[in-house]
N, C-alpha and C positions, 0 to 999 in steps of 0.2 A: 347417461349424461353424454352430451355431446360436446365438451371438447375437444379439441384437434393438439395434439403434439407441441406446431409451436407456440401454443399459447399455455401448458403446460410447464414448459420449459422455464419460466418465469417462481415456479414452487419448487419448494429441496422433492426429492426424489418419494420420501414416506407421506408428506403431508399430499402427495399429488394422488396416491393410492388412497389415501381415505375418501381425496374429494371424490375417486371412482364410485367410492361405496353409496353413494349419495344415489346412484340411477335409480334405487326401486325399492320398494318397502321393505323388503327383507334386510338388505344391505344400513337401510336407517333405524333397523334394531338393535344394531349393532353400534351408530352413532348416536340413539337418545341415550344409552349406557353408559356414555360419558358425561362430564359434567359441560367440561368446553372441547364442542366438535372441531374445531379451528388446531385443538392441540392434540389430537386424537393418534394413535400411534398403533399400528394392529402390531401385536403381539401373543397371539395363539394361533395355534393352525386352523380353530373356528372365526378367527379375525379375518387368515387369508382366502381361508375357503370360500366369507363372502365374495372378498375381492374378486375372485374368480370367477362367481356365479354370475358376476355381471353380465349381463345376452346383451346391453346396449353397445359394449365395449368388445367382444369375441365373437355373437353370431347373428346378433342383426344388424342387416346393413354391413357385414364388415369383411367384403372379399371386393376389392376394385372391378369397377366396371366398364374401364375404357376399351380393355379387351372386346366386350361385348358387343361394344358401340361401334367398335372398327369392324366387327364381324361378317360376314353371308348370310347369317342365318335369320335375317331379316333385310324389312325398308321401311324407308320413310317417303312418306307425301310429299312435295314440294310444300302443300299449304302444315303439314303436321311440322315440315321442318322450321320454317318461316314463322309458326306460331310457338313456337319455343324459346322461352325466355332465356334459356339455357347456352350463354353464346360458349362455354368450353366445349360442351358436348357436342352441339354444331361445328364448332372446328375438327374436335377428334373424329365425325362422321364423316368428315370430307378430307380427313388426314392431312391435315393444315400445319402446318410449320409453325405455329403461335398462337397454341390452345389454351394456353393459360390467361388469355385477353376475356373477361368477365368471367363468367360461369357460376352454376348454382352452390358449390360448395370447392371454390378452384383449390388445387392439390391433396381433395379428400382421399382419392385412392393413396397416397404415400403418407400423410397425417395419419387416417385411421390403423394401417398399419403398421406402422412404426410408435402407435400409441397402445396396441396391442403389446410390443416388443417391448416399450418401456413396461407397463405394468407385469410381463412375467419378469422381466430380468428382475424388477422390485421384489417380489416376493419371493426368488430365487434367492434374494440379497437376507431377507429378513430372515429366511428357513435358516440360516446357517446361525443365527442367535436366537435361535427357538430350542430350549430344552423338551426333551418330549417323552412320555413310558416306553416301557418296552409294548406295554396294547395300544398304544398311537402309533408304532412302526408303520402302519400298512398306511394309515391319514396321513402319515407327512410324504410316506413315498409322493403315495397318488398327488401329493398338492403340489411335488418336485414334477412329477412325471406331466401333470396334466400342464405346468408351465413352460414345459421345455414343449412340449405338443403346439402351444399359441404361439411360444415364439419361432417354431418352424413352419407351424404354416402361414404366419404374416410372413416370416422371409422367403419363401415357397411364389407367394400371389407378389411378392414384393418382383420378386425375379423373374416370374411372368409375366411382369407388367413392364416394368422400368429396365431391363437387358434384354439382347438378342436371345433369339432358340437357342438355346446348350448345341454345342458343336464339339466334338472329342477333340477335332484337330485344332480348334482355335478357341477351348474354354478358359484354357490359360492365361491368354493375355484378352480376352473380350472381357468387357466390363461387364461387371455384378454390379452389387448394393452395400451400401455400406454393414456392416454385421456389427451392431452393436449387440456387447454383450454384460454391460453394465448399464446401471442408472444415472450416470454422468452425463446428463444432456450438455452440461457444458464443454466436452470432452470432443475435439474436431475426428471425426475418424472419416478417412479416404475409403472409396471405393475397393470390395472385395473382387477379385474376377469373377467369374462366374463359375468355374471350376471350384473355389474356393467357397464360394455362397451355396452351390449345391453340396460339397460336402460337410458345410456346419448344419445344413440343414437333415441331412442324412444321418447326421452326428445325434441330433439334438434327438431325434425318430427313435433311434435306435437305445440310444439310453433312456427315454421316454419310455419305451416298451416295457419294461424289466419292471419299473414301478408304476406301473397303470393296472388297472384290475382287466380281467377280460373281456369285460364291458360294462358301460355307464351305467349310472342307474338316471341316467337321462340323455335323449340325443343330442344335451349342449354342450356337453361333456366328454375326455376322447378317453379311450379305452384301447385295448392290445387292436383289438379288429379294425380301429381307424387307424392307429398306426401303420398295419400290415396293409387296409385299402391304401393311405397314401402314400404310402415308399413303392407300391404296386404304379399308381399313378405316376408320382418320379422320376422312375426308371424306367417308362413306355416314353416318356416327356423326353429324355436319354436318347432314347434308340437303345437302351439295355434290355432288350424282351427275356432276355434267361434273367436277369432279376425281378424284370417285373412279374413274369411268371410266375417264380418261386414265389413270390409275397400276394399275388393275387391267390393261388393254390391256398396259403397259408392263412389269408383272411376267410377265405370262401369256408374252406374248414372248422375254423372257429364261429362262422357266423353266415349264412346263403340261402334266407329265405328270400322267394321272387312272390310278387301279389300277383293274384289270382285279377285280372280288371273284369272278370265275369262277375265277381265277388262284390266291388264298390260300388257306390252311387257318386257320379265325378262332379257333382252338385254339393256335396258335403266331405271338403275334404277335410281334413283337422288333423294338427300333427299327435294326438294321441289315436287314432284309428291305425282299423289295419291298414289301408292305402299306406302309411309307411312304414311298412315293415319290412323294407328296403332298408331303410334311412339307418346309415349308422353315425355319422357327424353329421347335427344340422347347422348352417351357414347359407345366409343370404344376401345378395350384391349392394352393394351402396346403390342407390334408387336415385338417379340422377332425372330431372324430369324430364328430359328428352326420350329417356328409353319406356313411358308410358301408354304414348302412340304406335310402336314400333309393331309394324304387320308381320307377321312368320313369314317367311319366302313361300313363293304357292310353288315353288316346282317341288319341295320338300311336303308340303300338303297334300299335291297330287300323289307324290312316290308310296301312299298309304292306300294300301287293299282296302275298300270296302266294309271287310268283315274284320279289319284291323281296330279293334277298339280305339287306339289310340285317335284315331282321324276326330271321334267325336269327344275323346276325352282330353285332349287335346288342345281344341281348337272351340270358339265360336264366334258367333258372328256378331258383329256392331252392327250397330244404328245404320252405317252407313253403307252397309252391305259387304265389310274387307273384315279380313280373317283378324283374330286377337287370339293370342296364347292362353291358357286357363291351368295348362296343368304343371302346374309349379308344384314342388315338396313344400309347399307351406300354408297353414292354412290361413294366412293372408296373403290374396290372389294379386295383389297389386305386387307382393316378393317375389323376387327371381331366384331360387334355392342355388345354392353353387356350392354346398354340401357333399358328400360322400358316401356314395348309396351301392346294394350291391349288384343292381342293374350294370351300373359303370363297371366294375371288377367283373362281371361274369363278360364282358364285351372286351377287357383288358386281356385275359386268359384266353380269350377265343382268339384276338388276334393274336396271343403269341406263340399260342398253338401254331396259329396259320403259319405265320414268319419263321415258325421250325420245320415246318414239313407235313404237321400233323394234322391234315388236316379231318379226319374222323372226329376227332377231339373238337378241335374247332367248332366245327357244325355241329357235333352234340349240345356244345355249348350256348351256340347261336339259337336255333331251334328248342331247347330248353326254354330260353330266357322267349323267344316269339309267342310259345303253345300259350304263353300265361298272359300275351297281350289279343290274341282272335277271339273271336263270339265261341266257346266253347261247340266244339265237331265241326268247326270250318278252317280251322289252317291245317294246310300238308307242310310237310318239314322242307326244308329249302335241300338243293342239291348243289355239290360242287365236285368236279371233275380232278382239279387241282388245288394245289395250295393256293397261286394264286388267286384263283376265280375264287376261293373261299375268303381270301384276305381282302379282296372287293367286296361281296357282299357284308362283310364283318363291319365295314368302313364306313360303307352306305347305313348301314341300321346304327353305327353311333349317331350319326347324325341326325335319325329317326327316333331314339332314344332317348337324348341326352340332349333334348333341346334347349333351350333358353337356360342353358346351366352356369354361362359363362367357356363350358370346356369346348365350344367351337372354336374360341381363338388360340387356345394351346395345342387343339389338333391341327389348326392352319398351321401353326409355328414349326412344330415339328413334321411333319407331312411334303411340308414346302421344301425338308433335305432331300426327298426323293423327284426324278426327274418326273416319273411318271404319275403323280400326287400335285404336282404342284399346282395353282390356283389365283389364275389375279380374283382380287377382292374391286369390284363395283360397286359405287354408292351414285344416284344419281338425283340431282337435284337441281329445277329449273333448265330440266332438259341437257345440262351440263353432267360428264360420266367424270366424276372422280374416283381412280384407280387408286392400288395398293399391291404395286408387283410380292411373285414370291419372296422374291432376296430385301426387299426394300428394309432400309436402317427405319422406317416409320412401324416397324415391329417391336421397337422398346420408344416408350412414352420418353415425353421430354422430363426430366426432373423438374419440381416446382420452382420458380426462382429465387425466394427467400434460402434455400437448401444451395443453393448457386451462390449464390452474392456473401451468406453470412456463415457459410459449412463448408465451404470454399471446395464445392466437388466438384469433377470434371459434367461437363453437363452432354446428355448424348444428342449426337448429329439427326437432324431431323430433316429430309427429301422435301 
């Protein structure tokens, strides 16, 4: 079901989680069981569990995508741009000052997730007047643990999207996101710093952990191991590499299988195959139609050996002779996976290897995760001199990696505190280069303006 937040806001807090249950037949097994669905009131941990299983509400479509749009790791046509009916997207592509003028679904990146946050805080609310056995212990944990998991990582993509890069010296007073952590949509709350938003979200992780099982019994679902990948993620997001470390080390242990691409056929991907058995959270971007055309960058095409599988499993060719993306973690090619796989974590650990010195580790790591992407008997293992020259190539192969995942624009963000990382972003269109310096305040999106005018929050500076 596709409502958005504030048109939600309009139903008491319980009747808004049943209308959730309505997205998919499972969830209306649970509503023909009643007599009148209108008065419907989940009250078992089988009530909430639906709630949760909703994939229209937590993993499709549900990781913002302006990031992406603002990104390098593509372009657009003058004629792709110009034929997009999508006038937000065309602003956020030319990082315009007044993105919210039309667009296909305008303020979906902050509705869908904060529609995420309302639905766990609900059932956070309900758990606590739920009676339950002592052989239900482990079902209500997991239904506590797995809603504190949604509502971190909506505040996680919230705070990637809508605030500056995390800064240690300046996380305290730069602006977060609001942290709602009840169902009182009626309830005004002010902006959290950002220091503040990353540690409820680190909060929520962390007690998440303890009542989650070690893994899902499906990738819609988070387990200890997406816990440990995302606070590994987190804390590279930080500039904290000794935690992200420890928590990459700590997921990889629990869970570090790499696929074989000698193994697939990249014509059939399907998210029950081996091709994801990487995949430990699946989540994919809100599908804005602008981001449909968008060409890979060719110099990122060309940086692919030959015998690098990826170049062809990767990539094919249009109609019209320019490169298209295909190798998304989903097996709907049109999704941009922006999930949690442990490609990412084994490239997390490499560089913080590097960033400690170590770099043997690194490059075992790197080279690990490479041997399983070449035509089996044609890669030699890479070589690095130093830490540095290791922590370059580590950087260059996320990019090669981890493409179209969304995680471009969170490595711009953070990358851009270093002098020697840093990166204008070029978008150009009708012969006109619209830039995107490192430091530019066009790194946290403008809030939607109904959130402005009727939530009375401070709205961020846009260049």
């Amino acid at each position: 079901m596709k409502f958005l937040i504030h048109k939600l806001s309009y139903f008491p807090a319980v009747l808004c989680c049943v209308l959730l249950l309505s997205g998919c037949d499972k969830q209306n097994e649970f509503l023909q069981a009643k007599p009148d669905q209108a008065l419907t009131i989940p009250k078992t941990l089988a009530d909430l569990d639906l709630i949760l299983n909703n994939e229209e509400v937590f993993n499709a479509y549900s990781c913002p995508s302006m990031g992406f749009i603002s990104s390098d790791e593509y372009y657009l046509t003058t004629e792709n741009y110009d034929n997009s009916w999508d006038e937000m997207g065309q602003k956020v592509y030319i990082f315009g000052s007044d993105i919210y003028k039309g667009g296909t679904i305008p303020g979906a990146d902050w509705n869908k997730s904060y529609n995420q946050v309302f639905v766990a805080n609900t059932v956070l609310e309900v758990l606590k007047s739920i009676r339950y056995s002592e052989d239900e212990a482990n079902h209500y944990n997991e239904i506590k643990g797995t809603s504190l998991f949604f509502r971190a990582f909506a505040f996680y993509n919230l705070v990637q999207t809508f605030s500056l890069p995390y800064d240690s010296m300046t996380s305290s007073t730069d602006m977060g996101v609001p942290l709602r952590l009840n169902s009182d949509l009626t309830e005004k709350i002010k902006r959290a710093s950002v220091k503040e938003s990353y540690d409820q979200i680190i909060r929520d992780l962390t007690t998440a952990y303890d009542l989650l099982p070690l893994k899902a019994k499906t990738i819609t679902k988070p387990s200890k191991v997406a816990v440990n990948a995302m606070l590994s993620r987190i804390y590279l997001g930080m500039g904290a590499y000794s935690e992200s470390l420890k928590y990459a080390k700590l997921c990889l242990a629990q869970y570090g299988p790499i696929t074989d691409y000698n193994l697939i056929t990249p014509t059939k991907y399907s998210i029950n195959s081996d091709f994801l058995a990487e995949d430990i959270f699946h989540t994919s971007l809100i599908n804005y139609s602008i981001m449909s055309p968008a060409i890979p960058d060719s110099n990122i095409y060309r940086s692919y050996e030959n015998n690098d599988l990826r170049k062809s499993y990767f990539f094919r060719v249009a109609g019209d002779g320019s490169l298209r993306f295909r190798g998304s973690y989903d097996a709907r090619q049109s999704n941009k996976y922006c999930g949690v796989a442990t490609d990412e974590i084994y490239l997390n650990r490499a560089e913080c290897y590097a960033r400690e010195g170590n770099k043997e580790d690194a490059m075992k790591d790197l080279n690990l995760l490479l041997a399983h992407r070449y035509k089996t008997g044609t890669f030699t293992p890479l070589t690095a001199t130093t830490s540095d020259e290791a922590l370059y190539l580590i950087l260059e192969e996320r990019k090669k990696e981890l493409l179209f995942r969304g995680l471009r624009w969170t490595d711009l963000r953070r990358l851009n505190k270093e002098a020697r990382f840093k990166k204008d972003v070029i978008h150009i269109v009708r012969g006109i280069s619209y830039l995107l310096k490192p430091q530019s305040m066009n790194y946290a999106m403008l809030i939607p303006d109904p959130e402005i005018q009727l939530g009375g929050l401070t709205q961020n500076p846009r260049q």
